[in-house]
Every structure is written in structure tokens, then in C-alpha cells.
N, C-alpha and C positions, 0 to 999 in steps of 0.2 A: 380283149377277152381271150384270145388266140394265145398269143404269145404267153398271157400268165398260165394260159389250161396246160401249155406245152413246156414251159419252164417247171412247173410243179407238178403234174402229173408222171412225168416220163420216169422211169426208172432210170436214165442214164440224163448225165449232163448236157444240155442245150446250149448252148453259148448264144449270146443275146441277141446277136447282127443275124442266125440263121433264124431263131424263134420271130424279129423283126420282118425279114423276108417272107417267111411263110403267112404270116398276118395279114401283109399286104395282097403276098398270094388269095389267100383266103378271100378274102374283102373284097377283091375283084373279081372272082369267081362266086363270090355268094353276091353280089348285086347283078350279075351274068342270069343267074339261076332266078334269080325273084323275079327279073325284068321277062326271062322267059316265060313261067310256069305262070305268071299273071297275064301274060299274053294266050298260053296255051288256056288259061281255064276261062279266058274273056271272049275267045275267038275263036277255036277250034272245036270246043268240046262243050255237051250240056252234061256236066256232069249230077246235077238235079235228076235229068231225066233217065239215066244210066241206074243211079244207084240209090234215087229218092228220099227218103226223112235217114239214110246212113251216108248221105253227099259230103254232110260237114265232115264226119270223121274219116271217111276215104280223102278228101282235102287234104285233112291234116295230117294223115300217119302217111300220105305220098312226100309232102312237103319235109318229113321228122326226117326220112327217110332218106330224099334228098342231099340233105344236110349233113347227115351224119356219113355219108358218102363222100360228102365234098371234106370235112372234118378229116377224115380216115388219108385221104388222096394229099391233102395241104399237110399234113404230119408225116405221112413217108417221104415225101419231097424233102421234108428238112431233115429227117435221119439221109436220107442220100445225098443231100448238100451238103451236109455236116462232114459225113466222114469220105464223099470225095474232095473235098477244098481244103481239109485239116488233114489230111494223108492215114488218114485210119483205115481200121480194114475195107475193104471192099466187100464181106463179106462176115458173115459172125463167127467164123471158125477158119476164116485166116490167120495165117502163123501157128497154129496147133495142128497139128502130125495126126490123121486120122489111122488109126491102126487096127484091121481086123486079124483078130488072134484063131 
């Protein structure tokens, strides 16, 4: 799912081997997180008793939340793999001459 969201979504070209890498990235960083936050909500925490008949939905939008944190982290990794290993900019306004008049 990673690799197709990152190959068609992006406004700029992905090349397949970095879209690959960051999937995996991904994959093992989200089974990291699940193994956690299932331990954090099993052992640490009564979140029932915290935040009561709104437990499920604070559950879920911590969990959305999560993810699209780790989603946002596994996609910049591969724009900074991409154009450090393929010699591109390092930067988005490399090679253009900033000029104040």
C-alpha cells in the first residue's frame, strides 16, 4: 500500500527501489508501533477509566494519529534517499541564484 500511495500520489517522480525501501521502512515501523501502543493500552494505561463511554474514540484518533505520523516520517525518508543517492538537489532551490533586488 506504501509504495503504490508514494508512487501516485507524490507530485514528483519516485523511482521504484526508494518507493520499495520506504514500504519496508514503513512495515517495520508500523508493526513497532502496533506491538507498542497494544502494550501501552494493555499494561500501562486504563484508558476506560480516563476518558469513559469517549475511551473508544480517544483509542482511535491516538492510533489515526500515530500513523499518519509514521506515514508523513517513511515519505520524507524516501524524498531524502531519493535525491541524496540519485545526486539531486540537496535542497529545493539548489542550483537557482536567490537574488534580492
Amino acid at each position: 500500500g506504501f509504495v503504490v500511495l508514494v508512487r501516485v500520489f507524490s507530485p514528483h517522480k519516485v523511482l521504484p527501489r526508494f518507493a520499495f525501501f520506504g514500504g519496508v521502512v514503513f512495515y517495520v515501523f508500523f508493526q513497532a508501533a502496533h506491538y507498542g501502543y497494544d502494550l501501552y493500552l494493555s499494561r500501562l494505561t486504563n484508558v476506560g477509566a480516563m476518558y469513559g463511554s469517549f475511551a473508544t474514540l480517544i483509542v482511535i484518533v491516538l492510533w489515526m494519529y500515530y500513523c499518519s505520523t509514521l506515514l508523513l516520517l517513511c515519505c520524507h525518508g524516501v524524498k531524502v534517499a531519493q535525491r541524496r543517492l540519485t545526486g539531486g538537489p540537496r535542497w529545493p532551490k539548489d542550483g537557482k541564484l536567490f537574488v534580492v533586488a
